[in-house]
N, C-alpha and C positions, 0 to 999 in steps of 0.2 A: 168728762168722765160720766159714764154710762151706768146705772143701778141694773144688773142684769139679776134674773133666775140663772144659777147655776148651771151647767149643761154635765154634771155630774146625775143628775137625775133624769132615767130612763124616760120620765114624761115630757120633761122639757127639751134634752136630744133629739125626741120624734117630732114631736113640735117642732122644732126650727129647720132639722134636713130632713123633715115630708114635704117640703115645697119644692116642686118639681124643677125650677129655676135652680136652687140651691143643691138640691140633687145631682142633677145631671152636672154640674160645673166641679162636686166635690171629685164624683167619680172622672170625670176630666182632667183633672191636676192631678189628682190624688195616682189614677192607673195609667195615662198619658194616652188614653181611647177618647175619642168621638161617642158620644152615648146622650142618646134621645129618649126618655119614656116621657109616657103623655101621661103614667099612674104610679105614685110610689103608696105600697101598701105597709100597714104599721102591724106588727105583730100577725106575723103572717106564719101558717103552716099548715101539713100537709096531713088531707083526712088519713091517708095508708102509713102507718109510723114504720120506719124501718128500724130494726134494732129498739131495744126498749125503753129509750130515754124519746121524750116531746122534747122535738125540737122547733122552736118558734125564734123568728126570724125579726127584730127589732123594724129593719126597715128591707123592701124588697121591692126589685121594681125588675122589668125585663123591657131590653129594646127589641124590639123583631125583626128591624131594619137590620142592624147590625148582627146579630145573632149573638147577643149577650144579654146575661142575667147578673145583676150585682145585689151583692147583698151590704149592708152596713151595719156592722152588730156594737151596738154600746156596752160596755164592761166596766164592774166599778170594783174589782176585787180578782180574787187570785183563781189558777185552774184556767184560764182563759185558751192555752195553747191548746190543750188537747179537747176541749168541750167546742171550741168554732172547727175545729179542724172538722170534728164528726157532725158538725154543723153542714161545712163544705161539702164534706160525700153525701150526705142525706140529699141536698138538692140536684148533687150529677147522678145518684141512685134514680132519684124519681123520672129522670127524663128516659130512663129506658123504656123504650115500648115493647121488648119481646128479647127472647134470649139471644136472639140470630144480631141484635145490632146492639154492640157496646158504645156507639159512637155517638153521644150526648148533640142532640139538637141546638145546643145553645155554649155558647163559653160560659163556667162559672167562675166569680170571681168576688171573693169575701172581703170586705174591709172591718176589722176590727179594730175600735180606737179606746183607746184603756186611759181610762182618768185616775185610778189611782198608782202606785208605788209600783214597781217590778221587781222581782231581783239582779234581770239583767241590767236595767238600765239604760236600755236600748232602744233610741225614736222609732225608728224601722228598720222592722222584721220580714221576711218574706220567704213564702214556702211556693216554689218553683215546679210545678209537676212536668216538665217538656223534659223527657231524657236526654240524657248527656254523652255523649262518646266520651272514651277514656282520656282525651285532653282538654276536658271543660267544655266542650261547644255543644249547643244545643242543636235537636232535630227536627226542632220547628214544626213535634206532629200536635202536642198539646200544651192549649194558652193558659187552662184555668192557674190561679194565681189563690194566694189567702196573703193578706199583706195587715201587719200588724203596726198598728200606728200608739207610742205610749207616749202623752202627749208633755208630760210633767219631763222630759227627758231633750226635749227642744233645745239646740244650743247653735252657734256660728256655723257649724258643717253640716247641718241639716240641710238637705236641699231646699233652696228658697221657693219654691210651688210651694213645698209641703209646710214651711215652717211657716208661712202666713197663716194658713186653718190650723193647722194646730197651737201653733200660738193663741189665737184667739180661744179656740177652745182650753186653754188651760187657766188663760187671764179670766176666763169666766167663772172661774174653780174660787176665785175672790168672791164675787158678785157682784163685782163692778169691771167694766172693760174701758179703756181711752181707743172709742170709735174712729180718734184720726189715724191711729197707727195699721189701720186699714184701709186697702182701697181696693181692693175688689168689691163688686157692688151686689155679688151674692152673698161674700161677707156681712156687709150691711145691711143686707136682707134679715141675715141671722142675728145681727144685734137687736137690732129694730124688735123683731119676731121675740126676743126673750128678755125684752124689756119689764123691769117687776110691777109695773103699772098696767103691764096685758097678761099678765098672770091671774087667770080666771078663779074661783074660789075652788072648782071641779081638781084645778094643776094643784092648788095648792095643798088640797086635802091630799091627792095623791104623792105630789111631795114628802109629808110627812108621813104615810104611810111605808112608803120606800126608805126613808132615812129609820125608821122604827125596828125595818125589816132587817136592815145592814148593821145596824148597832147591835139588834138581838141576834144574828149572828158572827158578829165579830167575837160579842163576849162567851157564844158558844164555845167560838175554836180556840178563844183564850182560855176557857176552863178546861176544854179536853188536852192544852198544853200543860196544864198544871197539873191536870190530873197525871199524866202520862209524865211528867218529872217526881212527881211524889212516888209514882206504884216503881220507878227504876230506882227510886233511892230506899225503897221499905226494899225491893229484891235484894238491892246492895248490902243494907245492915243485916239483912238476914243471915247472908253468909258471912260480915263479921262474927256475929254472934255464934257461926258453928264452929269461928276461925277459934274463938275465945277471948276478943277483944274484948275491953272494957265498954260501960253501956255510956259512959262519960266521953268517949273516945270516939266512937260510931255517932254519938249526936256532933259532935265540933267535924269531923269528917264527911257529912251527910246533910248538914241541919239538919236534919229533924229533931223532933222532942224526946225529951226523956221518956215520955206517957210511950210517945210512940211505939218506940224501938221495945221499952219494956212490951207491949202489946204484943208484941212479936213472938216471946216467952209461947 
């Protein structure tokens, strides 16, 4: 049993799949392409922003041989569907070179791997852009892909390519992995790679800066939930009170406080 760095944190994710070996073998398994870069770049984006959200790209690399571009976005929290998706267009926008050619120089193709909770529940996901004739069959004019990997969701029917790296990537979520229950040797690469021993003092300050970050927003959205249940239940008593219910009555119905509902007066 291996003491790992977690690969729930954005610093150590790019750390272990920025190594070009580990790279190209993920998107190999992972999209079932031949894919060669000689450079995978970390927090990568583009100086012209389209649309007004910065969009920055975890991990990015392009083969030229092939004519593909992949991208691998790490995610530890919710909104993930629609935030990579306008991920995905942002990078087929940027290949336009002029109005006269819609027709993107490169296939793009997104890998998003989500470490915490979903509410589908679902290992993989996949958003299919190649049209379809009215009986399912594709037209085979367009490859790009966005494939959603949530990896806490691994079980027996998972396709076995895909449930090796994800498996590991979720046994990492402990922080510790048993290295023989692997044998791909880019796997190994990544264990090795986020061993807490090679955890530099730089990873690790940035560690708890990220966990700091995710904590102080979690307890944001739990207070904007509470908030948002208390202002529907002062709306509720309200119109108790125009009903003429008792202010005894509107508290056991509501919880809220006596002070409260009186407040309401």
């Amino acid at each position: 049993m291996k003491q790992v760095a977690s690969l729930q944190y954005g610093v150590i994710f790019k750390k272990a799949f920025s190594q070009i070996d580990v790279f190209n073998a993920f998107v190999r398994d992972i999209l079932g392409i031949e894919f060669r870069c000689d450079k995978v770049e970390t927090e990568k984006s583009f100086e012209q922003r389209i649309g007004n959200v910065r969009v920055e790209f975890d991990l990015y690399a392009e083969d030229l041989e092939n004519r593909v571009i992949v991208e691998i976005q790490h995610q530890n929290g919710s909104d993930y569907y629609d935030r990579f998706l306008h991920y995905h267009c942002v990078a087929l926008l940027e290949q336009a070179a002029n109005y006269r050619n819609y027709k993107p120089n490169l296939t793009v193709y997104t890998i998003v791997v989500l470490t915490s909770a979903d509410k589908h529940k679902t290992d993989v996901a996949t958003i299919d852009f190649d049209p379809k004739d009215r009986y399912g069959n594709s037209l085979g004019e367009i490859k790009h892909k966005v494939i959603y990997l949530a990896v806490k969701y691994v079980d027996e029917n998972t396709p076995e390519i895909y449930r090796e790296w994800l498996s590991a990537i979720n046994e990492s979520l402990s922080e510790q992995i048993e290295e023989t229950h692997y044998h791909r040797p880019e796997l190994q690469t990544v264990i090795n790679s986020i061993a807490k021993n090679l955890v530099s003092p730089e990873d690790k300050y940035l560690m708890i800066e990220e966990y700091n970050f995710e904590s102080d927003k979690k307890e944001r959205f739990e207070e904007g939930i509470k908030k948002g249940e208390k202002d529907k239940a002062l709306a509720i008593a309200k119109g108790m009170l125009s009903e003429g219910l008792k202010i005894e009555t509107i508290a056991k119905l509501t919880g809220l406080t006596l002070t409260e509902i009186e407040h309401l007066h």
